[in-house]
C-alpha positions in Angstrom: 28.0 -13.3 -31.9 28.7 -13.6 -28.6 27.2 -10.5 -27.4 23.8 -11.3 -29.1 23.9 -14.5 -26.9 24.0 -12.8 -24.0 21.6 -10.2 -24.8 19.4 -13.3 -25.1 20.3 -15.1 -22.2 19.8 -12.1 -20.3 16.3 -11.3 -21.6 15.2 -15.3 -21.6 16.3 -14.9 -17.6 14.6 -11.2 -17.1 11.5 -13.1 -19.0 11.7 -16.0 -16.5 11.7 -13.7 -13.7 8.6 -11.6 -14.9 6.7 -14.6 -15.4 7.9 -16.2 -12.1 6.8 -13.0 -10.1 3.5 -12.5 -12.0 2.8 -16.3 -10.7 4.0 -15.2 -7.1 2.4 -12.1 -7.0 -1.1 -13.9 -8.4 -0.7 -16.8 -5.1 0.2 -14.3 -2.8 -2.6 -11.8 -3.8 -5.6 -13.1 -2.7 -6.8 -13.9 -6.5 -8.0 -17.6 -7.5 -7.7 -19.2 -10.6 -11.0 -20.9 -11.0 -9.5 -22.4 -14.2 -12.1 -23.5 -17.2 -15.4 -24.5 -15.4 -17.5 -27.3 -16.9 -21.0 -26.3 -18.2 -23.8 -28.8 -18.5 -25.4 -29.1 -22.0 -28.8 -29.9 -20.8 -29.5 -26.3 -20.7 -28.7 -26.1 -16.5 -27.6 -22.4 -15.8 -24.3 -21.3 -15.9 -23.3 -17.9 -14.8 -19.8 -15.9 -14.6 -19.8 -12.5 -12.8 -16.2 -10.9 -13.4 -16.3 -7.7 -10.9 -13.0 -5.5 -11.4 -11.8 -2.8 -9.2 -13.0 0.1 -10.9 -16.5 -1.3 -10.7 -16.4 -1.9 -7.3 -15.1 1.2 -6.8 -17.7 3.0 -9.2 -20.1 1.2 -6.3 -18.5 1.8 -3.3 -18.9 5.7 -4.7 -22.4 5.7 -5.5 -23.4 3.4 -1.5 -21.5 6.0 -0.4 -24.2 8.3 1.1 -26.7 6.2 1.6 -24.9 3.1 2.9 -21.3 4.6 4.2 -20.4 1.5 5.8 -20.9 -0.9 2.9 -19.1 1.9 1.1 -16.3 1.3 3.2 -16.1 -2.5 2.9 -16.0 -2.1 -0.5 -13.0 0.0 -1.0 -10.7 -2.3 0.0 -12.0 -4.6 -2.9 -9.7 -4.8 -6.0 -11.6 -7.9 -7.6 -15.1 -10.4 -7.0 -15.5 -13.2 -9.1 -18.8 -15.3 -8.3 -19.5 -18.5 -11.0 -22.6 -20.7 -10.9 -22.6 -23.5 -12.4 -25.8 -25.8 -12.9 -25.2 -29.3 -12.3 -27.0 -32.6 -14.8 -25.2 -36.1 -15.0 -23.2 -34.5 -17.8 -20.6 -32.2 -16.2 -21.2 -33.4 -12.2 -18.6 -35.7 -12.2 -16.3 -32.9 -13.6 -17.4 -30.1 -11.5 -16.6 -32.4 -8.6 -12.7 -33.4 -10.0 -12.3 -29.2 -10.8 -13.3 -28.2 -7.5 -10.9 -30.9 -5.9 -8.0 -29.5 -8.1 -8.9 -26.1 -6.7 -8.8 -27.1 -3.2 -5.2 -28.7 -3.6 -4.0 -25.8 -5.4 -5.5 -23.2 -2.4 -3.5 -25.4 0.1 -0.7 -26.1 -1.7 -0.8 -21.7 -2.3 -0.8 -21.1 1.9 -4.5 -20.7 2.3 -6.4 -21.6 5.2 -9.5 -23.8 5.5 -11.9 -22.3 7.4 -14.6 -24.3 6.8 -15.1 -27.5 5.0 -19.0 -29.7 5.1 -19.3 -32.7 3.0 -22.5 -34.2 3.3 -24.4 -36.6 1.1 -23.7 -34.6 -2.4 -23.5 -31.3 -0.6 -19.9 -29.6 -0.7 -18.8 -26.3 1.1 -15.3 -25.0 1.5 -14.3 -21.6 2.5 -10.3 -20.5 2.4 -9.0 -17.4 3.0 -5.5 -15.8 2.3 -4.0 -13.7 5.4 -2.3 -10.6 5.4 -0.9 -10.9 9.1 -4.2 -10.8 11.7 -6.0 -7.7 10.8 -7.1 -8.4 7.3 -7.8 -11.0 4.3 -5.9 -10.6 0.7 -8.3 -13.4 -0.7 -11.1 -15.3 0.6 -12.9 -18.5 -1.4 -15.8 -20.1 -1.2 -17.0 -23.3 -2.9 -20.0 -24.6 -2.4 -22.0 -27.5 -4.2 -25.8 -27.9 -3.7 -26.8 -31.4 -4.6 -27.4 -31.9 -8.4 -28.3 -28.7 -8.3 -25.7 -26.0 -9.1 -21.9 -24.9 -8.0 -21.3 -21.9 -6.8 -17.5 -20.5 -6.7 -16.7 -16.5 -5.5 -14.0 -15.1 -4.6 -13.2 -11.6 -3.0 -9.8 -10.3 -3.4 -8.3 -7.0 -1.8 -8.4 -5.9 1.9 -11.2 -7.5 3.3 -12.1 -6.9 6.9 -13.8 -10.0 8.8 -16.3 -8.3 10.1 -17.2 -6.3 6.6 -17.8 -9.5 4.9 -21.6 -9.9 5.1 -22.3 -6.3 4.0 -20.0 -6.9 0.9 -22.3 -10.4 0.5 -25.5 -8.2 0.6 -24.5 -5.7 -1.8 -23.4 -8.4 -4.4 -25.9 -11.0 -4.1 -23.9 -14.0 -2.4 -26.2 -16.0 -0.2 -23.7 -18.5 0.9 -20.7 -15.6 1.9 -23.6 -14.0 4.0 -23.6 -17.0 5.8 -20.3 -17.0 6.3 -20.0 -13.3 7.1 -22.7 -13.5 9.8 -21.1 -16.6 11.4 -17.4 -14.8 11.3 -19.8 -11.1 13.0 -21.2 -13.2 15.6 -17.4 -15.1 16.7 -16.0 -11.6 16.6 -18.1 -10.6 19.5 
């Protein structure tokens, strides 16, 4: 009897310590957890773009001779994850209190704020994740266009600063070309 208790003792504590890691490993990795995103029922857009590495990687492959150095930003990619939400009086309110649990749980995590505008019912936030002073694990971006739409990506791997705008262009994210521009032009 006793040694079946401490087979399971030992396996409850070797299952504690997977699932602790996997949590640690999931902050520490650049990766955010947008959680369940509220959708409007009046018929407003809502969009949910999952990129995984193989993907990006099947991308970076074929940019390769044409556009080498997008090619290269790419491969350090493992994962982009771009939602859009479109706002109505149904699911603004909730969009709001989501993307203000996100924030605390980036800071709380170690991110950085890099840039945060509140104006009127306008919202943008961008946090990266450092891997010492050369590169990003994870940068975030949260914007909010007035009763318009949301718009939440996230980039996760080895992202160089100054590739940031190319890896915008090849995926379609106006407001990380922003932000990639604005990072080129401080790097000079």
């Amino acid at each position: 009897m006793n040694t079946i208790k401490t087979w399971v003792a030992g396996f409850s504590i070797l299952a504690l310590s997977a699932s602790l890691n996997a949590a640690l490993n999931a902050s520490a990795s650049g990766r955010v957890n947008f959680g369940k995103l509220p959708s409007s029922s009046a018929g407003k857009p809502f969009v949910e773009v999952h990129i995984k590495s193989n993907l990006v990687s099947m991308v970076a492959r074929l940019a390769e001779k044409a556009e080498p150095e997008v090619a290269e930003a790419l491969r350090g990619l493992r994962q982009v994850d771009v939602n859009v939400i479109g706002l109505g009086e149904d699911n603004r309110a909730a969009v709001d209190t989501r993307l203000q649990a996100i924030r605390t749980d980036l800071e709380s995590q170690g991110w950085d704020c890099l840039v945060k505008v509140r104006e009127a019912r306008n919202d943008v936030a961008v946090y990266v994740k450092t891997n010492g002073d050369e590169a990003l694990l994870g940068l975030a971006v949260l914007v909010v266009e007035e009763n318009q739409q949301a718009v939440l990506a996230n980039l996760v791997g080895d992202i160089r600063p100054e590739k940031i705008s190319l890896v915008a262009e090849k995926f379609g994210i106006d407001p990380l070309k922003k932000i990639g521009e604005e990072l080129k032009k401080q790097s000079r």
